[in-house]
C-alpha positions in Angstrom: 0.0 0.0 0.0 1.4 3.5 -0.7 0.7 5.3 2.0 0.6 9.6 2.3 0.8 10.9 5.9 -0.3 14.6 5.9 1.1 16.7 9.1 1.9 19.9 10.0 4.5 18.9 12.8 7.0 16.0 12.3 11.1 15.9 13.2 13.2 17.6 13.8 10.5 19.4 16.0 9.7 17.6 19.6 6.4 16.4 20.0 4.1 13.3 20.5 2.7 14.1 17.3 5.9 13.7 15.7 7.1 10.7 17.9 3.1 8.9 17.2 3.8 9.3 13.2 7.3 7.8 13.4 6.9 5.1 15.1 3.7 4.4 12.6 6.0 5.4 9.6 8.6 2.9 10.8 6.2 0.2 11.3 4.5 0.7 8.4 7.6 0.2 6.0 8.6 -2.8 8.2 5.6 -4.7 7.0 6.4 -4.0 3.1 4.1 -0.7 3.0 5.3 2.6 1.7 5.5 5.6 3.5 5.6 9.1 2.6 5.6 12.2 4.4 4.2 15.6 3.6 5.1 18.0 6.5 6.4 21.7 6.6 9.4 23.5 6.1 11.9 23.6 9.0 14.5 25.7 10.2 16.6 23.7 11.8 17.1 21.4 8.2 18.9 22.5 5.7 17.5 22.8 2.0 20.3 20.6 0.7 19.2 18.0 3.5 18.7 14.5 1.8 15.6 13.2 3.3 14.2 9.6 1.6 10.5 9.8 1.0 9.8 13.4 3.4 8.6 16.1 1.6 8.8 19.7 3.0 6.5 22.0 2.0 7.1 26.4 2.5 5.8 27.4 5.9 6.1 30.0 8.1 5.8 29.6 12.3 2.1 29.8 13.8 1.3 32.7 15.2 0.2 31.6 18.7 2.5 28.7 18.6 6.2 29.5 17.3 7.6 26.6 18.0 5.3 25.0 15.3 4.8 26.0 11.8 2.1 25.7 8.5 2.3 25.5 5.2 1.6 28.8 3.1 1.5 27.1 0.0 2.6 23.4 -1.9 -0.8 22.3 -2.3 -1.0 21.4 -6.1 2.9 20.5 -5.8 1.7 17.9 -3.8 -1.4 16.9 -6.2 1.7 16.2 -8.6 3.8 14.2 -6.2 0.6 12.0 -4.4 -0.3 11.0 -8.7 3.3 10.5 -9.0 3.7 8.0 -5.9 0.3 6.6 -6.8 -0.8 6.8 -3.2 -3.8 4.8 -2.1 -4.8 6.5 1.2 -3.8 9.9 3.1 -4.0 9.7 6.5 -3.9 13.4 7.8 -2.3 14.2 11.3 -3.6 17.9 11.8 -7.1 20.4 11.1 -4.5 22.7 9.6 -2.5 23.4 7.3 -1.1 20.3 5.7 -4.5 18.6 6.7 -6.6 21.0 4.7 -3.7 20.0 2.0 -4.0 15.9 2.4 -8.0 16.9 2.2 -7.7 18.4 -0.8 -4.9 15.6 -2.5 -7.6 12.8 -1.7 -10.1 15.1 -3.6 -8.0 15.3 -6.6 -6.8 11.7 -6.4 -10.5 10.5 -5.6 -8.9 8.4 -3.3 -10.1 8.3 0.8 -8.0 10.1 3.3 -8.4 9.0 7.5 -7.7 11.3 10.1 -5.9 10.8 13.9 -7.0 13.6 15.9 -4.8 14.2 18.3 -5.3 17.3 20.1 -8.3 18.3 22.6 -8.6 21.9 21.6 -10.8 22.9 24.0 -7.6 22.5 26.3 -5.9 24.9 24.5 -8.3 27.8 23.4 -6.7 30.6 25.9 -3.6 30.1 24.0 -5.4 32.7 21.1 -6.0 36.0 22.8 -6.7 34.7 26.0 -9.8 32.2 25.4 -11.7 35.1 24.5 -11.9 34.7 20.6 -12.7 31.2 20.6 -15.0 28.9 22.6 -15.7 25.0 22.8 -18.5 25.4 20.2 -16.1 26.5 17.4 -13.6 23.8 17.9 -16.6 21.4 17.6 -18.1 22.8 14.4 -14.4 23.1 12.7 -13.7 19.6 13.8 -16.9 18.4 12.5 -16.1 20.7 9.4 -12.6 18.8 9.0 -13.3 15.6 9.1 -16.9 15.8 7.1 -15.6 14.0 3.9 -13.4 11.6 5.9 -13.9 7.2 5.3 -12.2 7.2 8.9 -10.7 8.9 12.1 -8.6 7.2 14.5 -9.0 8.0 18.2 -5.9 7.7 20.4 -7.8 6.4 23.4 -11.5 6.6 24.8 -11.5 10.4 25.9 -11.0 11.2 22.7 -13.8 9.7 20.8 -16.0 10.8 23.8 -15.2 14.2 22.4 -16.0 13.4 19.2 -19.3 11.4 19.8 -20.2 15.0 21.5 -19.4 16.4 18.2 -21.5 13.9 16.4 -18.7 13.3 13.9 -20.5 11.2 11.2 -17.1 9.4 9.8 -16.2 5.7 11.9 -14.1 6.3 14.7 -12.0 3.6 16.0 -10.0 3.7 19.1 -6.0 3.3 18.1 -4.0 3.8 20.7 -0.4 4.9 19.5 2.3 2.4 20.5 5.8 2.8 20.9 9.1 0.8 19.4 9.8 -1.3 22.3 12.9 -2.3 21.4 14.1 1.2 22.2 13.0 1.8 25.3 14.0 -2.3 26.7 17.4 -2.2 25.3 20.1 -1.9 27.9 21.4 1.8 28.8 24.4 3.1 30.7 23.1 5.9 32.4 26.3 6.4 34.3 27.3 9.1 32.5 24.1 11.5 32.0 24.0 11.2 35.8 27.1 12.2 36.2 26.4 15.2 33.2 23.4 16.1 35.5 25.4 15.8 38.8 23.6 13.3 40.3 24.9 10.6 42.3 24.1 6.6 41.7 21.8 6.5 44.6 20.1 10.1 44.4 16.2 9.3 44.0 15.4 10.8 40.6 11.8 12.1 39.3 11.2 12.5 35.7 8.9 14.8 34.0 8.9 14.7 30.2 6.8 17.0 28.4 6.5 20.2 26.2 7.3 23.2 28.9 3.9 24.7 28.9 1.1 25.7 31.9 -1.2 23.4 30.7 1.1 20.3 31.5 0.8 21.9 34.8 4.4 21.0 35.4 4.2 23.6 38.3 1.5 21.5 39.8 4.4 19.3 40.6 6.9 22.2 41.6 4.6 23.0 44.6 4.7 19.7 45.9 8.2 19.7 45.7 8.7 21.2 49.4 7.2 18.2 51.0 8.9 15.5 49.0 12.4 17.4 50.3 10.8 17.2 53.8 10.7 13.9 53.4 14.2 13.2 51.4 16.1 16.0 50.9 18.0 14.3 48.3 15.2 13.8 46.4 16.0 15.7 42.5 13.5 16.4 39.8 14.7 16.0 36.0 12.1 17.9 33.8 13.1 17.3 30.2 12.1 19.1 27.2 11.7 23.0 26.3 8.7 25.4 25.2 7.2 28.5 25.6 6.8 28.4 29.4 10.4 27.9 30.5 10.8 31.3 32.1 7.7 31.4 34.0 8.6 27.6 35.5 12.3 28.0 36.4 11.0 31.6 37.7 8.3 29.3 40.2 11.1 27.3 40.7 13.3 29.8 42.3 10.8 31.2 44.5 10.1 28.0 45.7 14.1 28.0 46.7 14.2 24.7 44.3 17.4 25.6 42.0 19.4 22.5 44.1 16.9 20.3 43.9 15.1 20.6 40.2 16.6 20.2 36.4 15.7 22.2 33.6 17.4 20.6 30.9 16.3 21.8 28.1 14.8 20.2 24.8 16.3 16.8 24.1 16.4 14.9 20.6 13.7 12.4 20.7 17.0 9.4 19.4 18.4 10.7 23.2 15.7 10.3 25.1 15.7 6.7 26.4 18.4 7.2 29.0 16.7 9.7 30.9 13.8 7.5 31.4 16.8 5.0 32.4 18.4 6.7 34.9 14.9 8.2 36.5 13.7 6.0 39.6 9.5 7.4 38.5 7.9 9.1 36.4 5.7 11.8 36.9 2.8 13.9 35.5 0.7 16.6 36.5 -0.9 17.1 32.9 -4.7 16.6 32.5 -4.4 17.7 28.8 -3.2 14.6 27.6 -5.7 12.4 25.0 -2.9 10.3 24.7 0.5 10.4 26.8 3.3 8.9 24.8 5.6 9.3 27.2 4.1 7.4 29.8 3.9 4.5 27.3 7.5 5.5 26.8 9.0 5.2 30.7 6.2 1.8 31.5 8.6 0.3 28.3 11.6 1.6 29.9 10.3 -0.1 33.2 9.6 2.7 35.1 6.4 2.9 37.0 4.4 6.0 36.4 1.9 8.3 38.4 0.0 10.5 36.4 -3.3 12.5 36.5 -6.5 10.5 36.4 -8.1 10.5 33.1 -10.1 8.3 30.9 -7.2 6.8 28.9 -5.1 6.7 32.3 -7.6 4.8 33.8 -7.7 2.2 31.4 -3.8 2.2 30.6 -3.1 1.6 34.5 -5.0 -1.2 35.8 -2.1 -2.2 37.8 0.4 -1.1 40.4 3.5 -2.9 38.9 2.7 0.1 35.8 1.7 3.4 37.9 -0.7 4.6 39.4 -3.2 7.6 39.1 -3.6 10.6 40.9 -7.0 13.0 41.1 -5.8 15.9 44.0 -2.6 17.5 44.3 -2.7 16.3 47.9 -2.5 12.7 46.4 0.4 13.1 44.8 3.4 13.7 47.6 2.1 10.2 49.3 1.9 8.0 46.2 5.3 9.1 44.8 6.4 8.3 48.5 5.1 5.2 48.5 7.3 4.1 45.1 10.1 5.7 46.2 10.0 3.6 50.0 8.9 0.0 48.1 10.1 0.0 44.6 9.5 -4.1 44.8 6.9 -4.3 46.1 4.8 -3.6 43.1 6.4 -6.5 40.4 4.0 -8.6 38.7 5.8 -9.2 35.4 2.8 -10.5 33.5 0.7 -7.7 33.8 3.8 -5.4 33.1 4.5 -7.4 30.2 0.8 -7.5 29.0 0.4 -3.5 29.0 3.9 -3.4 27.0 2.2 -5.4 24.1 -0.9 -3.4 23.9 1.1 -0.3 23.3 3.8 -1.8 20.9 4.4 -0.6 17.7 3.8 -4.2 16.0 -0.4 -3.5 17.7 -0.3 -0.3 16.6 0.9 -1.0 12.4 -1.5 -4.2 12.5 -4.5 -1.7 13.6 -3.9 1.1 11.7 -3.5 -1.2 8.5 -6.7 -2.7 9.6 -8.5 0.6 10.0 -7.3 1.7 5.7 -8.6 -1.2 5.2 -11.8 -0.9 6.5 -11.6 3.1 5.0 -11.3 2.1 1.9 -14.4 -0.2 1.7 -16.2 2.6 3.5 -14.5 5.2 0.9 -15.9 2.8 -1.9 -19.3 2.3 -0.9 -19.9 6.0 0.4 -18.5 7.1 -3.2 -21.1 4.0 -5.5 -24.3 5.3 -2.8 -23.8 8.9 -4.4 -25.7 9.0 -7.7 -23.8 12.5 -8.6 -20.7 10.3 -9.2 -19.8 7.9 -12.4 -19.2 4.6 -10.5 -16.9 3.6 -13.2 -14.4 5.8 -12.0 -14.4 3.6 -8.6 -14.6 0.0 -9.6 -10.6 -0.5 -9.6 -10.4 0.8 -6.2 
């Protein structure tokens, strides 16, 4: 199958967008499928870059988000490329920019396109001027505007397609939940030597965040609880990993909290560098309740660390068992549950149930559903396209 993935956001920038279409591009091309990716410019690659099967199209940043960017123009460039590589599905991976492009390819192409929607908007609407331009009811009508002519949209876990049943999206949704390349996150890691790069010693208890620096992963949430943690080990260090608009405003709460011995900013890391932080870490934590789909608490449960996050939907259904994490509701929660790992880090070990989460978020799940799900488009595609009486049905019968 030759296969056109349509995003807005994909490497060298740092996101689980990014990370979610990877791991499905590598998958994909594992199993004898090809892959091709039609993303934006960036300025961290150089024009002369060499990159197989990734095509870049002009863009410019976002205006409320500059560390991402959309396409300003490319679209009938890529009408020419998509007949060239004689794709048989786009699956797009943003309402924006390169999504409106993908939407328009399949049109040309008459071919069907699916969609994964990964972001809860409503989470983010004071992000453009201040919540007060738009409101829930516009992300549900442009949502429901986006994904009108869709065969398919894939939902990363069960909050999600809650949100779109409330939408009354008309396209099947299926529930996908992204998986992750195991083999990345199991292999064995020195970790000896980023420890000693962050100056921490071998037995310093070490909590990880992981996230896109931002309020509304709440990171500071976990900042305040710091104080009582150090009450109760003063050796205690947080590692929060990753970089965004926010930073200031954190490592500002950070130093009137009197934290700078005890908490790590280190900046953004390159996704390839990432597993030896999880590694070295002794938890992982969240605050976030923005998340329709954490990948990097599926990332640290295959690295073997146990998790607490914030209770959510997906959470709820992801950890089922104490030997993965745990889920929080309160603040107040929080301080005795990471205690709790910290003092009896055994105590929670049943390797079967540890092992059985690790295969419902592999990559190998997540390629065999999302090949399942085209599938399933296409006959959807075929018989939406032979109901409509507008159409020649000639023009589908090789489909």
């Amino acid at each position: 199958m030759n296969i056109g993935i349509f995003t807005d956001t994909y490497f060298p920038q740092v996101s689980g967008v990014a990370t979610s279409i990877q791991t499905l591009k590598n998958d994909l091309e594992r199993k004898g499928h090809s892959v091709y990716i039609f993303t934006t410019t960036d300025p961290n690659v150089s024009k002369d870059t060499i990159e197989p099967n990734i095509f870049r199209l002009s863009s410019v940043p976002f205006i409320s988000f500059k560390d991402r960017r959309v396409a300003i123009r490319g679209m009938f460039h890529a009408v020419d490329l998509a007949k060239e590589l004689k794709l048989d599905i786009i699956h797009t991976q943003t309402e924006f920019s390169l999504g409106l492009i993908g939407k328009f390819v399949a049109r040309q192409l008459k071919i069907p396109f699916i969609h994964t929607y990964h972001t809860m908007y409503e989470d983010y609407l004071h992000y453009v001027l201040n919540g007060h331009l738009l409101k829930p009811y516009h992300v549900k009508q442009m949502t429901k505007m986006f994904v009108k002519s869709a065969s398919g949209v894939v939902a990363p876990s069960e909050q999600v397609k809650e949100t779109l049943d409330r939408y009354k999206i008309s396209a099947p949704i299926k529930i996908i939940p992204t998986g992750v390349d195991i083999s990345e996150y199991t292999k064995p890691v020195n970790t000896a030597n980023l420890r000693k790069k962050l100056g921490l010693d071998d037995d310093t208890p070490v909590i990880l965040m992981l996230s896109r620096i931002a309020m509304e992963k709440k990171i500071d949430h976990m900042l305040e609880c710091m104080p009582k943690l150090l009450a109760y080990n003063p050796k205690i260090k947080l590692v929060i990993v990753g970089g965004g608009p926010d930073m200031k405003e954190l490592v500002q709460i950070s130093d009137d909290l009197n934290l700078q011995e005890n908490v790590i900013f280190t900046g953004e890391v390159d996704h390839d560098k990432i597993s030896p932080y999880y590694h070295m870490a002794n938890l992982f934590v969240s605050s976030s309740d923005t998340e329709s789909q954490g990948l990097t608490y599926i990332e640290a449960i295959a690295s073997g660390l146990k998790i607490v996050v914030r209770s959510a939907p997906y959470t709820e259904e992801l950890l089922t068992d104490p030997s993965v994490g745990v889920t929080f509701n309160d603040d107040d929660q929080l301080v005795p549950k990471i205690i709790s790992y910290l003092d009896h880090s055994k105590a929670f070990d049943d390797h079967e149930a540890r092992q059985q989460v690790i295969y419902n978020i592999s990559s190998d799940k997540f390629g065999d559903s999302i090949i399942d799900f085209y599938k399933e488009s296409q006959q959807y595609f075929i018989k939406e396209k032979l109901s409509d009486s507008s159409i020649n049905p000639e023009e589908y019968t090789n489909d």
